[in-house]
N, C-alpha and C positions, 0 to 999 in steps of 0.2 A: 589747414595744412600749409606749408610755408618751404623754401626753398631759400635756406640761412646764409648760401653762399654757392656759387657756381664759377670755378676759375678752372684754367688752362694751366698745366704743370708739364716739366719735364717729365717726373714720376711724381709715384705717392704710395705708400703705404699704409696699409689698416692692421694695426698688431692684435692680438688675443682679446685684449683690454677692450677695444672699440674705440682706442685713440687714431688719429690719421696725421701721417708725416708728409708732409708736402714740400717739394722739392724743386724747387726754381720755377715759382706761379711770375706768369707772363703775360704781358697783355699787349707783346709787337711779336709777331712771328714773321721771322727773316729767311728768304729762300736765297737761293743763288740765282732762280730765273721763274719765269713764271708761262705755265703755272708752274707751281709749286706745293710740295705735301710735305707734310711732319708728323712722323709720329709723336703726339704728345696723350698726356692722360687727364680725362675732363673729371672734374669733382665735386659732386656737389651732395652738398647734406641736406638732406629733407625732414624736418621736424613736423607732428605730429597730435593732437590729443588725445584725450582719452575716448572721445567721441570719435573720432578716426581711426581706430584700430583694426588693423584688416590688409587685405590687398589691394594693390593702388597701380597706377602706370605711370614710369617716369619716362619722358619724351624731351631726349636734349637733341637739336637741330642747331647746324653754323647756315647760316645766310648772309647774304652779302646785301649792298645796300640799294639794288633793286629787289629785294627779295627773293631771288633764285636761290634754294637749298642746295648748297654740296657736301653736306654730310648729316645723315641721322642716327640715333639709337635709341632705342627703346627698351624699356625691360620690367618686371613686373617688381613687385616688391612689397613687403608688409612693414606695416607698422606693430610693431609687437605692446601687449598692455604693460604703461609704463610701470617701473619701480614703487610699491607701497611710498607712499609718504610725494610724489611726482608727477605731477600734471600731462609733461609730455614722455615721448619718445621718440626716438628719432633712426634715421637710413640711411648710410656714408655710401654712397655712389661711388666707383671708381673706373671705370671706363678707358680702356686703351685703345688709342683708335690710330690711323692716318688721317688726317685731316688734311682737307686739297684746298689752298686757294688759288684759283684763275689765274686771277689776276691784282694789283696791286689796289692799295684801298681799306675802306672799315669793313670790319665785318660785324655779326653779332651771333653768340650764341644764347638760344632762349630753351629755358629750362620748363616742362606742362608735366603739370602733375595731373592725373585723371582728364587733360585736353584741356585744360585751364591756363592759362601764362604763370608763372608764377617769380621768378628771377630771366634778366636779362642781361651778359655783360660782354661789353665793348671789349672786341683784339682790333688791330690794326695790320698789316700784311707788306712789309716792305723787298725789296730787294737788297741783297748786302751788295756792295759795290764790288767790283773788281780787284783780286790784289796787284799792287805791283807789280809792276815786271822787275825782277831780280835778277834777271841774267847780267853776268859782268860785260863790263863794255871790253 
């Protein structure tokens, strides 16, 4: 079981098809102060064998880089037996969530399939600066 991609999106959708549209994947999230939250939608696609067929637990967690968790989800999910003539199959995750970061700095979110690690990918968490003062003199 494999974990083909794990990103951070403004949105995303998943159509009829089992296609998935991803929509401004990010890997700096900019607050105005910290802490700071964003609702963004976590993605990730989980492929499969034929040997894997069944129910499974996906487990995506943000941590920062002492290791303190501040946000989890969990959810169960199957692998369905793939298409005649198809070795795998695969689970389009789509997750909307708030995600809090503290404070500024790396984070990471790691994607467990059945408690195993399986995908890991770096966000960074800045401050947006100040705008201007625009008031006329």
């Amino acid at each position: 079981m494999t974990v083909d991609y794990l990103v951070v999106a403004e949105t995303a959708l998943l159509d009829v098809s089992g296609c998935v549209s991803i929509i401004r994947i990010g890997h700096t999230m900019q607050v105005h102060e910290f802490p700071g939250t964003q609702v963004l939608t976590v993605v990730a696609q989980v492929t499969g064998a034929r040997t894997e067929v069944g129910g499974h637990q996906l487990s995506i967690r943000l941590l920062d880089e002492q290791n303190v968790e501040h946000w989890e989800c969990a959810s169960g999910f199957e692998i369905p037996e793939p298409k005649s003539g198809h070795f795998y199959a695969g689970f389009c995750a789509l997750i909307r969530g708030q995600l809090t970061f503290p404070h500024e700095g790396p984070y990471r979110l790691e994607a467990r399939v059945d408690g195993k690690l399986e995908r890991v990918t770096k966000v960074l968490a800045i401050q947006l600066p100040d705008a201007p003062d625009s008031a006329p003199a």
